[in-house]
C-alpha positions in Angstrom: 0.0 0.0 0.0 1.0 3.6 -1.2 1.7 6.3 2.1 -1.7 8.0 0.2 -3.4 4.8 0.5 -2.5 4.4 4.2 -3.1 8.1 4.5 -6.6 7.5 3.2 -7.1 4.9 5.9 -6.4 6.7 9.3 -8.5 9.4 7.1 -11.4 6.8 7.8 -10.3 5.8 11.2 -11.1 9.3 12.0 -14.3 10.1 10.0 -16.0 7.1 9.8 -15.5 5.3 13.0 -15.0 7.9 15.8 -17.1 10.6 13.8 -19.9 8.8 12.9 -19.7 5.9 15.5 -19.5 3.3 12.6 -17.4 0.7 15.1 -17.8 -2.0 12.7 -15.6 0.0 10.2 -12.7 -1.2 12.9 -12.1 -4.7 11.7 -11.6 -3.2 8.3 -9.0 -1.0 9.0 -7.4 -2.3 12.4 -5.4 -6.2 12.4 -6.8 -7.7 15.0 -3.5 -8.5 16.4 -2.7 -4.5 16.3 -1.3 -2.8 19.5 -2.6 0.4 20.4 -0.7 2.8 23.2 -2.1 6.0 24.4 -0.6 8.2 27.2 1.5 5.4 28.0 -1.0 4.0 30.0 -3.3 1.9 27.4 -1.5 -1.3 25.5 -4.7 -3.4 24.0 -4.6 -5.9 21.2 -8.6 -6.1 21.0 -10.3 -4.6 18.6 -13.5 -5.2 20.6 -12.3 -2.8 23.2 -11.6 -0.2 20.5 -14.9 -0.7 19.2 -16.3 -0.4 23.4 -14.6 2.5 23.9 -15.4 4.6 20.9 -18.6 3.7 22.2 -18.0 4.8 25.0 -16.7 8.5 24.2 -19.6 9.0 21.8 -22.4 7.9 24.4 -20.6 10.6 26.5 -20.4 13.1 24.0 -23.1 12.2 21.6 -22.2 14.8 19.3 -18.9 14.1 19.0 -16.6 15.3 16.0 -13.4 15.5 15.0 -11.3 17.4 12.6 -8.1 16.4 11.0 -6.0 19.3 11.3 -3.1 18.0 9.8 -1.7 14.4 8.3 1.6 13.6 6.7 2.8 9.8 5.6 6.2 8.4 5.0 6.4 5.0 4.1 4.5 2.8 6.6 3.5 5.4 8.8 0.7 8.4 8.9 0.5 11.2 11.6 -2.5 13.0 12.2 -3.4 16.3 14.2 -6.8 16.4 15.3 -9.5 18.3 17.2 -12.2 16.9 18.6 -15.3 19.3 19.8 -18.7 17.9 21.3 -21.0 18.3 24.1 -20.5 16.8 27.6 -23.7 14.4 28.2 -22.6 11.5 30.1 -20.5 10.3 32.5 -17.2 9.9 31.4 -14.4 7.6 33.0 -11.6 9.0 33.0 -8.2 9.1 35.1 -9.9 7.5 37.2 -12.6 9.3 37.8 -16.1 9.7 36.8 -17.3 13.1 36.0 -21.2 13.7 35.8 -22.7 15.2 32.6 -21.9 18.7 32.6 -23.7 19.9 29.4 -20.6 22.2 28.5 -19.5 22.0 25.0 -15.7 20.6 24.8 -13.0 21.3 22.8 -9.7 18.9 23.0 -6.7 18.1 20.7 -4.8 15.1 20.3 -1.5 13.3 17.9 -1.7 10.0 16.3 1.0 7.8 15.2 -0.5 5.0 12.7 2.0 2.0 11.5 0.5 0.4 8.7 1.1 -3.4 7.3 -1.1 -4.6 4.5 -3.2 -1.9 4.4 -4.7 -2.3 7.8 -3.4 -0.1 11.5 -1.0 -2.5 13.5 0.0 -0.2 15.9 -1.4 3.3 16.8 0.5 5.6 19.2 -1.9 8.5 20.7 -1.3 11.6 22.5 -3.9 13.8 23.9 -4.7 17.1 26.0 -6.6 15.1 28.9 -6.2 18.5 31.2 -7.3 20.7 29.0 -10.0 18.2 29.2 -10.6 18.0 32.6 -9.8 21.8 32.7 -13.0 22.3 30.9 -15.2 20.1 32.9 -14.3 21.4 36.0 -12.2 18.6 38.0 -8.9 21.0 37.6 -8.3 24.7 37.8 -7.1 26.4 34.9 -3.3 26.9 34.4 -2.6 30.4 35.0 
């Protein structure tokens, strides 16, 4: 596969599955043997949890989107700058906490990493601004 094809891929990761909530688009575009690392703190090989936790985000944002801001590919690889935006209407787990619906509209950004093998993700690397996050739904004060 071409770096556009692959680029066209994590193009669909993004607008199809965590857009639009189309979770069975995962075992399209993810191996299910892939490895998937965010903050350091998440190492999964299922693609059933992806699927659950997509789920998840967009049962606690329901209007969920997300914009690529940017995306480059060399060889096996594609990076992608994104913003996500939505409206806070469930709990949402996170760091281990749960935080009750707020109603606030959110606004977060976030890096991916894809590796690609035979035109499906094997490994995805994520980074993303949880305390600007958790600034904007109250569990942290603001950084001054």
């Amino acid at each position: 596969m071409s770096a556009e094809d692959n680029k066209a891929i994590a193009r669909r990761y993004w607008e199809e599955v965590w857009s639009t909530g189309n979770v069975a688009m995962v075992d399209e575009i993810v191996a299910p043997e892939s490895l998937f690392h965010s903050g350091g703190s998440i190492n999964t090989r299922d693609n059933e949890a992806r699927k659950q936790g997509t789920t998840r985000w967009r049962t606690w944002v329901p209007d969920l989107r997300t914009t690529i801001d940017d995306i480059f590919a060399e060889g096996d690889k594609v990076v992608v700058r994104w913003t996500t935006r939505g409206t806070h209407r469930g709990n949402i787990a996170i760091g281990g906490m749960t935080i009750p619906p707020t109603g606030k509209q959110i606004s977060y950004v976030g890096m991916d990493i894809f590796h690609f093998r035979g035109g499906k993700i094997v490994e995805l690397w994520r980074n993303w601004d949880r305390l600007g996050l958790l600034e904007q739904l109250g569990m942290v004060p603001p950084a001054e």
